[in-house]
C-alpha positions in Angstrom: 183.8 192.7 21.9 185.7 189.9 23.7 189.5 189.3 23.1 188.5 186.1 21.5 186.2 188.0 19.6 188.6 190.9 18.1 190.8 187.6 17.6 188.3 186.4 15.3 188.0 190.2 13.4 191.7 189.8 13.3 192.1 186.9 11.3 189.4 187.9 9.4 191.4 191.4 8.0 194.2 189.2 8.1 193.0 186.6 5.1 190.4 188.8 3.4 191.2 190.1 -0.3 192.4 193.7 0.7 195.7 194.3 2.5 195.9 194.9 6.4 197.6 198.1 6.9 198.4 198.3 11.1 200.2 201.5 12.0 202.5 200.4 15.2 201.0 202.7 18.3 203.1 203.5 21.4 200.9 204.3 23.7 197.2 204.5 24.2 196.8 208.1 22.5 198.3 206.9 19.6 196.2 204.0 19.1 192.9 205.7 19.9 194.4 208.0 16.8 195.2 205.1 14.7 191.2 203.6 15.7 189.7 207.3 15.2 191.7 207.4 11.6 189.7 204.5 10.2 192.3 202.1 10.3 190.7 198.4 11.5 193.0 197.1 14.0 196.5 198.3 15.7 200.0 196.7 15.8 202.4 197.5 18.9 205.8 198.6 18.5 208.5 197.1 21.0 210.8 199.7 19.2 208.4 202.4 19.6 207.4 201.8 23.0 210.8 201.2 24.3 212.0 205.0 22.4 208.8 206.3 24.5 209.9 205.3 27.7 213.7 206.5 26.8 214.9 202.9 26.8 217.5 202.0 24.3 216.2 198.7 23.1 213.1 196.2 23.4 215.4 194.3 25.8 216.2 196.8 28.4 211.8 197.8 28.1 211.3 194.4 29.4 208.4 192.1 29.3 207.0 193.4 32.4 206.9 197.1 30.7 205.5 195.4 27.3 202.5 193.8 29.0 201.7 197.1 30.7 201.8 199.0 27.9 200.2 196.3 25.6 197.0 196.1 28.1 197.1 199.9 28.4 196.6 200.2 24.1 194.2 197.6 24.3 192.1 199.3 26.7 192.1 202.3 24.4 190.3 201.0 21.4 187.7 198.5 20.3 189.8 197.5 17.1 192.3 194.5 17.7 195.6 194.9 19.1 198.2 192.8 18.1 201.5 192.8 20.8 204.6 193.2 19.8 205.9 189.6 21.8 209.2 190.0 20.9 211.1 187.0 21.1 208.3 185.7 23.8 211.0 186.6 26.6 212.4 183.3 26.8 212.6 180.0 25.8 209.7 177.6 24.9 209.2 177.0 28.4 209.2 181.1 29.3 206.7 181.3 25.8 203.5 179.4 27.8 203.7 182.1 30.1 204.3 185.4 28.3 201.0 184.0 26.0 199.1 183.7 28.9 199.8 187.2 30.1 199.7 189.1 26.8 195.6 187.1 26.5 194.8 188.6 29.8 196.3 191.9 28.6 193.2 191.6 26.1 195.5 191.4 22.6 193.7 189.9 20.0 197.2 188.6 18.6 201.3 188.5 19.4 204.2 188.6 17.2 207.0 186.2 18.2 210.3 186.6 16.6 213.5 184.5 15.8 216.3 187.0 16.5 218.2 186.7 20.0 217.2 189.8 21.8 219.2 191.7 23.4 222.6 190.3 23.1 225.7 192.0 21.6 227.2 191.8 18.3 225.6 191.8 15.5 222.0 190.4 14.3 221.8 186.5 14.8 218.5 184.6 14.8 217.9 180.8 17.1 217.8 178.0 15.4 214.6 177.1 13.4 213.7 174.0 15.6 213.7 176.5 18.4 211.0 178.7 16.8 209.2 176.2 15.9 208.9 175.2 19.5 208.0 178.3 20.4 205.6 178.7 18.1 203.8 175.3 19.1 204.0 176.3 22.8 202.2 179.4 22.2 199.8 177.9 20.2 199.0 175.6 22.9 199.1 178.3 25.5 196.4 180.0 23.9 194.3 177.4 23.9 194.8 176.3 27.2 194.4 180.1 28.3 190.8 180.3 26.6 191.4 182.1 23.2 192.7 179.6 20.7 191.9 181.9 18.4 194.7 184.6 19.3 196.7 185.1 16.2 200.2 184.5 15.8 202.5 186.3 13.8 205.8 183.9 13.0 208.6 186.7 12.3 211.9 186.0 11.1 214.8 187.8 10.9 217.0 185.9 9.2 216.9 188.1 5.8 218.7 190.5 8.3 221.6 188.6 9.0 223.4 187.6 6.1 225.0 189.6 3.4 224.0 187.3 0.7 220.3 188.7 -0.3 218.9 185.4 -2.1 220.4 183.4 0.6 218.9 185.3 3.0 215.3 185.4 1.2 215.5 181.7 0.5 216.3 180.8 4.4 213.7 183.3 5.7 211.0 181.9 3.2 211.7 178.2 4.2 211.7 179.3 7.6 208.6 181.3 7.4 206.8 178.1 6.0 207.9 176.0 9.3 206.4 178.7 11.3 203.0 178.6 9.8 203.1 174.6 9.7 203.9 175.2 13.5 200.5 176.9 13.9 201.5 180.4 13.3 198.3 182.3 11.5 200.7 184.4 9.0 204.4 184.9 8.5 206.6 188.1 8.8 209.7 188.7 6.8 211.5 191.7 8.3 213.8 193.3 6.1 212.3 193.3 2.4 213.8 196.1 0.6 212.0 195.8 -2.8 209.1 194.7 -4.8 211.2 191.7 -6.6 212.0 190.4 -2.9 207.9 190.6 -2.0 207.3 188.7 -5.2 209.8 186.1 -4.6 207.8 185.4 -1.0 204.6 185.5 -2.5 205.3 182.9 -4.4 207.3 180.5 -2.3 205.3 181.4 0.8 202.5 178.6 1.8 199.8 181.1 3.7 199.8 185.3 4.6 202.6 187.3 4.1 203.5 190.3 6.3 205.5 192.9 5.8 206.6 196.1 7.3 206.6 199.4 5.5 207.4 202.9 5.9 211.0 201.7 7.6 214.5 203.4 6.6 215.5 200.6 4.3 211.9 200.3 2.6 210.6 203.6 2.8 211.3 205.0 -1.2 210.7 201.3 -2.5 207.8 199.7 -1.1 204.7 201.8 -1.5 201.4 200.3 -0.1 199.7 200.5 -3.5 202.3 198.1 -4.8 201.8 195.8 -1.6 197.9 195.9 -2.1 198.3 194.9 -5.7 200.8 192.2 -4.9 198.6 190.8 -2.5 200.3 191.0 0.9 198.4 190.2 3.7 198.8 192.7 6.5 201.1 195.0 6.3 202.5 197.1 9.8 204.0 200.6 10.1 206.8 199.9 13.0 208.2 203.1 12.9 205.9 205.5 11.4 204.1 206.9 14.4 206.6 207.6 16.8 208.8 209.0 14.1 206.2 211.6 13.1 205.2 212.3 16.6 208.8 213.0 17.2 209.7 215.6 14.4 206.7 217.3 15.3 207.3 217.9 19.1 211.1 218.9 17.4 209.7 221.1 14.9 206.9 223.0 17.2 209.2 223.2 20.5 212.3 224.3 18.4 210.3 227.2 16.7 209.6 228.2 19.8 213.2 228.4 21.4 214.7 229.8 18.2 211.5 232.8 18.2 211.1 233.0 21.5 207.0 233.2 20.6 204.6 230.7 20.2 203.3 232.6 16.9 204.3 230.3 13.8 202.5 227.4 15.7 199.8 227.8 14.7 201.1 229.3 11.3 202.5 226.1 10.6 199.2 224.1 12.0 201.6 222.0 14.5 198.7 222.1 16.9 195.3 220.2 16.9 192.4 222.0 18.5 190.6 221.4 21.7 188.0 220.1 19.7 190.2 217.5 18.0 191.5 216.4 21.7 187.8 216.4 22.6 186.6 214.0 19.3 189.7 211.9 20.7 187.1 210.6 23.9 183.8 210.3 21.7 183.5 206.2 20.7 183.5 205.6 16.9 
């Protein structure tokens, strides 16, 4: 299958009846975990990818590092791969560009964000007419790049930013709607804390919600049964994978420093078998 062709599978997950869960892969072991799992399609995590490589933030993995690793996930699976685009690296001008790249990286689809990346201080998102002129120029990018079907995931941030909650939802639900009149194909609020808040964008939203789950903020108030039954679109897992994949290494390495043996590993069934890493290399 073609990129324009998983780009096409993805938007069809994306607007069928039953929610899109994406777990956010790292690397391409996690991903060919997340494909061998059953799961129909992979998000990237800039976070995730950025802790794997021991840099601090998305910024200081850089776009060059992104692309790499977003080509390298690709490569690993058959499902689509969505890229984590961040804030496309740039201006409108700088968007064009990072489009083009992440399309011959092989992504079937790109988040592009609203927060300013990388600066300091705290949380701040551009100016909606901004976004929106990202948003057009990678639409146009990606069909001047040969996949006009890559999907685009609008995100906005600006829930994040303000300590007035309604405020906050009612800004990042009219911006949300300017995204996808922009051309985005769905719209991701980052921040939702609880059903109510998912309700209130289900209703005022004007095409497919996203969300993100299993994060510290979310993580005892948003299960995905309620998210299914509410009807949200896709829903991604930005932290989930690395996060387990770290207390495991923690757990299995520190049981063997504080026992000096290797006996409660397997005890404790912190270690897959040969024939699990084998199954890993055999195509659905």
């Amino acid at each position: 299958m073609d990129a324009s062709a998983k780009s096409r599978r993805l938007r069809e997950l994306i607007l069928a009846a039953e929610t899109l869960v994406m777990p956010d892969a790292f690397d391409p072991l996690s991903a060919r975990i997340i494909e061998k799992l059953g799961f129909a399609a992979v998000q990237c995590s800039g976070f995730s990818m950025a802790l794997s490589a021991m840099r601090p933030t998305e910024a200081d993995f850089g776009l060059e590092a992104n692309i790499a690793a977003s080509r390298a996930i690709a490569a690993a699976v058959e499902i689509p791969v969505m890229a984590d685009g961040e804030d496309g690296f740039g201006d409108a001008a700088a968007v064009a560009s990072t489009i083009r790249a992440y399309i011959a990286a092989g992504v079937a689809g790109v988040n592009l964000e609203d927060q300013v990346l990388g600066k300091p201080g705290p949380k701040r998102v551009i100016a909606r007419e901004d976004m929106i002129a990202k948003i057009r120029a990678a639409r146009a990018a990606a069909g001047a790049a040969g996949n006009p079907d890559l999907v685009i995931n609008g995100r906005t941030d600006a829930l994040m930013v303000t300590a007035d909650r309604q405020a906050g939802l009612r800004e990042a639900a009219e911006r949300a709607n300017a995204y996808l009149a922009a051309g985005a194909d769905l719209a991701f609020v980052v921040g939702v804390a609880s059903m109510d808040e998912v309700a209130f964008l289900m209703r005022e939203l004007h095409g497919p919600l996203s969300i993100a789950a299993g994060m510290p903020y979310n993580l005892q108030t948003l299960s995905l049964a309620a998210l299914r039954a509410a009807g949200v679109a896709r829903v991604s897992l930005p932290v989930v994978a690395v996060l387990a994949a770290l207390q495991a290494m923690t757990a299995a390495l520190g049981s063997i420093r504080d026992t000096g043996d290797v006996a409660d590993l397997m005890a404790h069934q912190w270690l897959c078998s040969m024939e699990d890493v084998g199954a890993l290399f055999r195509r659905p």
